[in-house]
C-alpha positions in Angstrom: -8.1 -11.1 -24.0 -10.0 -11.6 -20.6 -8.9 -9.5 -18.0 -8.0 -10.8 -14.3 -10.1 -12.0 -11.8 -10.7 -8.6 -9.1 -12.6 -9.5 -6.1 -13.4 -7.4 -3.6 -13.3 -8.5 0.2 -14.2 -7.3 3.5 -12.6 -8.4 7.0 -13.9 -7.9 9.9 -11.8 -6.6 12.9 -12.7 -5.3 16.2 -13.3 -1.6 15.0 -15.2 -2.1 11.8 -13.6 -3.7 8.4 -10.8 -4.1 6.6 -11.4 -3.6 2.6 -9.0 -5.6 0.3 -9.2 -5.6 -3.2 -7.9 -8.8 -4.3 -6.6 -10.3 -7.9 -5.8 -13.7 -9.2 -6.9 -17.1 -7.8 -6.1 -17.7 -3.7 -4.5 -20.9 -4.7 -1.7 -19.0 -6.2 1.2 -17.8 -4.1 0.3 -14.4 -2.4 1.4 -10.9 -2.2 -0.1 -8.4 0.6 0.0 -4.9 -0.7 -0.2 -1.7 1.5 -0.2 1.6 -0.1 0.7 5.3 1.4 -0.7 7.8 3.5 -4.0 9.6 1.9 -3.6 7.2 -1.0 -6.1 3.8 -1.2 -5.5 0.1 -2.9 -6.3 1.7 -6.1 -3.0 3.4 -6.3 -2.2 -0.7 -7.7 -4.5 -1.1 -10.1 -2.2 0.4 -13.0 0.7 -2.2 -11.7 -0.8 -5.2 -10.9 -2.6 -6.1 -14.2 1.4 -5.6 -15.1 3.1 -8.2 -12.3 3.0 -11.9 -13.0 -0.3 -13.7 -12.9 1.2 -16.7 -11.1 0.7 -14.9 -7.8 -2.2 -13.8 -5.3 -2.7 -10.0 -4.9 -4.3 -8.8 -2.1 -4.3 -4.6 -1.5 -5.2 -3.3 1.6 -7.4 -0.1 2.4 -5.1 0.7 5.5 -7.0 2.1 8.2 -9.1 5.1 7.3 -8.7 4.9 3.6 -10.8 3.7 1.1 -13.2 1.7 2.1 -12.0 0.6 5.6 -13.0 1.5 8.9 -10.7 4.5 10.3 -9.4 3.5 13.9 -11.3 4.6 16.8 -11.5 8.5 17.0 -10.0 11.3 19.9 -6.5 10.1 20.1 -3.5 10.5 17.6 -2.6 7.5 15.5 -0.1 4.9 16.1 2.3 3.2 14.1 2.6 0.0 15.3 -1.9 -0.7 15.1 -0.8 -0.1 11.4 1.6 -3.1 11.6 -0.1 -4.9 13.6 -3.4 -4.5 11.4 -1.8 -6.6 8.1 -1.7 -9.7 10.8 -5.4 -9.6 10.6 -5.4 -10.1 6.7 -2.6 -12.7 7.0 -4.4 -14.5 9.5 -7.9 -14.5 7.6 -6.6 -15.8 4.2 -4.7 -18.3 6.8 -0.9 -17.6 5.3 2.0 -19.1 6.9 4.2 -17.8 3.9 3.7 -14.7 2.0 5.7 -11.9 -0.1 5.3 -7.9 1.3 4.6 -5.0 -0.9 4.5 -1.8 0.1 4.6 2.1 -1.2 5.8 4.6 0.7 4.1 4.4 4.2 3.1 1.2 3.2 6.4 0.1 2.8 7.3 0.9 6.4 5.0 -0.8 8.1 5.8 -3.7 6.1 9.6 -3.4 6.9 8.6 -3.5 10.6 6.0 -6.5 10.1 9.0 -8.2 8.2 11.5 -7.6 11.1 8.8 -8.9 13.9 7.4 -11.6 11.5 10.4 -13.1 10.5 9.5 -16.4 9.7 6.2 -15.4 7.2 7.9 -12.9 5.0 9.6 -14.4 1.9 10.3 -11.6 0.2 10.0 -7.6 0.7 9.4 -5.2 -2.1 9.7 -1.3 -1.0 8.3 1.0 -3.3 9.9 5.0 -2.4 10.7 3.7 1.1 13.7 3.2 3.4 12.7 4.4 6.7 10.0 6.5 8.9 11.6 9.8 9.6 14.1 9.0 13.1 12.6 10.6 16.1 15.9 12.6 18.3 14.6 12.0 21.9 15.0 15.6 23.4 12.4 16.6 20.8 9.9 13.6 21.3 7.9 15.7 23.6 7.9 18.9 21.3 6.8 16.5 18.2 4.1 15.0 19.8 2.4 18.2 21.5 2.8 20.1 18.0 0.6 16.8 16.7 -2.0 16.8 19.6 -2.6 20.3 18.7 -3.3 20.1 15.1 -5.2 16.9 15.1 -7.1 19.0 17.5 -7.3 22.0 15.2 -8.1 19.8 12.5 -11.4 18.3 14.1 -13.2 21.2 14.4 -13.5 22.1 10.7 -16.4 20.9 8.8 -16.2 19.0 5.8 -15.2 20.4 2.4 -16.9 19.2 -0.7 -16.0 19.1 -4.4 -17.4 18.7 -8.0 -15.2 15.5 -9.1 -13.5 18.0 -11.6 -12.2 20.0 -8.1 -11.6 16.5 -6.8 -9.8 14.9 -9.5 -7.6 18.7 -9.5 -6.4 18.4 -6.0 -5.8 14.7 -6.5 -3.1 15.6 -9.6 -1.7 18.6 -8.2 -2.1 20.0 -4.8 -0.4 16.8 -2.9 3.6 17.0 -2.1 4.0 14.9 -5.2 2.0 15.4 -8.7 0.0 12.3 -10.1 -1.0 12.3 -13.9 -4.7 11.9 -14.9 -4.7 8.6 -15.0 -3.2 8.1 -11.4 -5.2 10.1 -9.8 -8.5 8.5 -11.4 -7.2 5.1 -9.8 -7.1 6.8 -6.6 -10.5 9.1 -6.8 -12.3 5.6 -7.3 -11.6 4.3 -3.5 -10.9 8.3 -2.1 -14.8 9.8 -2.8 -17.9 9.9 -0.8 -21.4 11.0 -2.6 -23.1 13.3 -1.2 -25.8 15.6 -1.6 -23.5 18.9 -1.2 -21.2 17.0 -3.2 -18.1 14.9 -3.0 -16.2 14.1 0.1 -12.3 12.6 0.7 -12.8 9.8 2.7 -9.9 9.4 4.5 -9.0 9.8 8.1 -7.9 13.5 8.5 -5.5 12.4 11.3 -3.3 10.5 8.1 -2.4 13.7 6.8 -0.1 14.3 9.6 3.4 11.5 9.9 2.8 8.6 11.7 5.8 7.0 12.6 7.3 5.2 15.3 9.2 7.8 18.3 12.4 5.8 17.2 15.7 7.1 17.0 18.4 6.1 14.2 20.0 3.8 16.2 16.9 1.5 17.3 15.4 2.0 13.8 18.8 0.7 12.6 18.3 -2.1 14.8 15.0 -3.2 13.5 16.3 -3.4 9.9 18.8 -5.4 11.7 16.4 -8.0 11.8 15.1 -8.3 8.1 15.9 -11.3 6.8 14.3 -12.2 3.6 15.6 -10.6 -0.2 14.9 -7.0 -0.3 13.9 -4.7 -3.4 13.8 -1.7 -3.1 12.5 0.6 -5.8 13.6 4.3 -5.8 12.6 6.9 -8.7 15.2 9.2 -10.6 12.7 12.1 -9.4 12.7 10.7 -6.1 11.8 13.4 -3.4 14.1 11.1 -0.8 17.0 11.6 -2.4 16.6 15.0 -2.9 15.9 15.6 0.8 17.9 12.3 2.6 19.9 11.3 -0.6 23.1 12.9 1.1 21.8 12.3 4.9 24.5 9.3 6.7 21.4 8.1 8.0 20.0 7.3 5.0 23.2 5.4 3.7 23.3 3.5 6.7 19.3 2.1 6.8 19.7 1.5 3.0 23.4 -0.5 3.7 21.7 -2.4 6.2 18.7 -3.4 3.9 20.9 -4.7 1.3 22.6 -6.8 4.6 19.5 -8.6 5.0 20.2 -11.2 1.9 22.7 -11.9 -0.7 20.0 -11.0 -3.4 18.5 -8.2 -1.4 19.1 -4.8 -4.2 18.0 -0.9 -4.6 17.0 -0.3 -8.0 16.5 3.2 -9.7 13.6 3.8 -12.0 12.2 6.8 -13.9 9.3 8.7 -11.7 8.7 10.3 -8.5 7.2 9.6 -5.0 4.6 7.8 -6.8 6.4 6.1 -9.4 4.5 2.6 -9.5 1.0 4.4 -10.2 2.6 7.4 -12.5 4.4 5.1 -14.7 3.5 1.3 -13.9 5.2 0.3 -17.0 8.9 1.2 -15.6 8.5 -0.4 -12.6 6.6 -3.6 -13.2 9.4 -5.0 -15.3 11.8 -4.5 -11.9 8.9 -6.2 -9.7 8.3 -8.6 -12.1 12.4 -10.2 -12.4 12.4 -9.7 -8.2 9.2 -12.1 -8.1 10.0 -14.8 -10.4 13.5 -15.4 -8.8 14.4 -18.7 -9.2 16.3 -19.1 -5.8 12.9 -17.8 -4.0 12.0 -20.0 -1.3 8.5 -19.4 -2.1 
């Protein structure tokens, strides 16, 4: 059986490029993808061979992953550029309608994009994500000096390298949640530069600390107000989220007001953990798949 059509692209943007790997035909109804923190667009290639071929896949290398240009260096990084960044690839494939994907951090910034965007997002998927932790305001100040001073830490240390064995180790086990071989291969293929000590992680350092937006419950609250397209949202039965928030008010209320924003809008549990849709595509694809293919879609 011939396998799908994978095309790498590169955007240009003011501070370098923006890699997206993308599948299917662009006269098919398209899907943006964003991924998570430290992670690349090859945490989808296990799902997306799975998902319906009637649609237009395009993953993004967010911002210092992968293959895309990190933004501009000496100052912590910002939410909102992330949001802001998917306009770029909406606006170069031209889209006026589209459906959001996104894992994770990923699925954040897309949640923000689909409360400012109203009118371009169809449909939101939300892969392990509700919400960006809330920010109380008499600790904003405390937060961001603690990050100012270990991004600064963090830019004086040289560069570690690795066998791909080391490389492929760390990728399975020494991250907050495990991937399986397979998973972290996906990952290792868009994560590794070549050098001549060795390998090198490619991504931005700065992404190992949160981003998120200095937000507190109530104004995130608000922004999920404004979601108004069918939300899915995907949670794993070894879900780190409800572990830690599963009991929180807070996280009953962003997840009450996500199912608010349509009458077909739905949280769905699945087996897996953080990174469910790359540790076991074959659980979640079938839940994608039925959220896609809705018949009462306005795509």
């Amino acid at each position: 059986m011939e396998g799908p059509t994978v095309e790498e692209i590169r955007i240009t943007v003011p501070w370098g490029v923006l890699a997206v790997k993308c599948w299917h035909s662009r006269l098919l109804k398209p899907v943006l993808v964003a991924h998570g923190l430290t992670e690349n667009a090859g945490s989808f290639d296990r799902l997306i061979p799975l998902l319906p071929k009637e649609f237009f896949y395009v993953v993004v290398d967010l911002p210092g992953h992968g293959f895309s240009t990190p933004f501009p260096g000496g100052l912590p990084l910002d939410f909102m550029h992330y949001v802001h960044q998917l306009q770029w690839v909406v606006n170069h494939f031209r889209w006026q309608k589209f459906v959001l994907m996104g894992h994770s951090f990923g699925g954040h910034i897309s949640e923000f994009y689909a409360a400012t965007f109203r009118a371009e997002v169809e449909k939101l998927i939300l892969l392990e994500a509700w919400s960006p932790t809330p920010v109380a305001r008499e600790f904003y100040i405390v937060a961001q000096y603690n990050l100012m001073c270990e991004i600064t830490k963090a830019r004086n240390k040289p560069p570690r390298y690795y066998t791909y064995e080391e490389a492929l180790a760390i990728m399975m086990s020494e991250r907050w949640t495990k991937l399986n071989s397979k998973a972290a291969v996906a990952l290792l293929n868009r994560a590794l530069t070549r050098t001549d000590n060795g390998y090198v992680f490619n991504y931005d350092t700065r992404t190992r600390w949160e981003i998120k937006p200095a937000l507190d419950e109530y104004t995130l609250l608000t922004v999920y107000g404004r979601i108004r397209c069918p939300v899915l949202v995907v949670l794993g039965t070894e879900s780190e989220f409800k572990i830690i928030h599963g009991a929180s008010d807070f996280c009953k209320n962003v997840l009450d007001q996500l199912k608010k924003s349509h009458p077909r809008s739905r949280i769905v549990r699945v087996d897996g953990n953080h990174c469910l849709h790359n540790n076991n595509p074959e659980a979640v694809a079938p839940v994608i798949t039925q959220f896609l293919l809705d018949a009462k879609s306005n795509l």
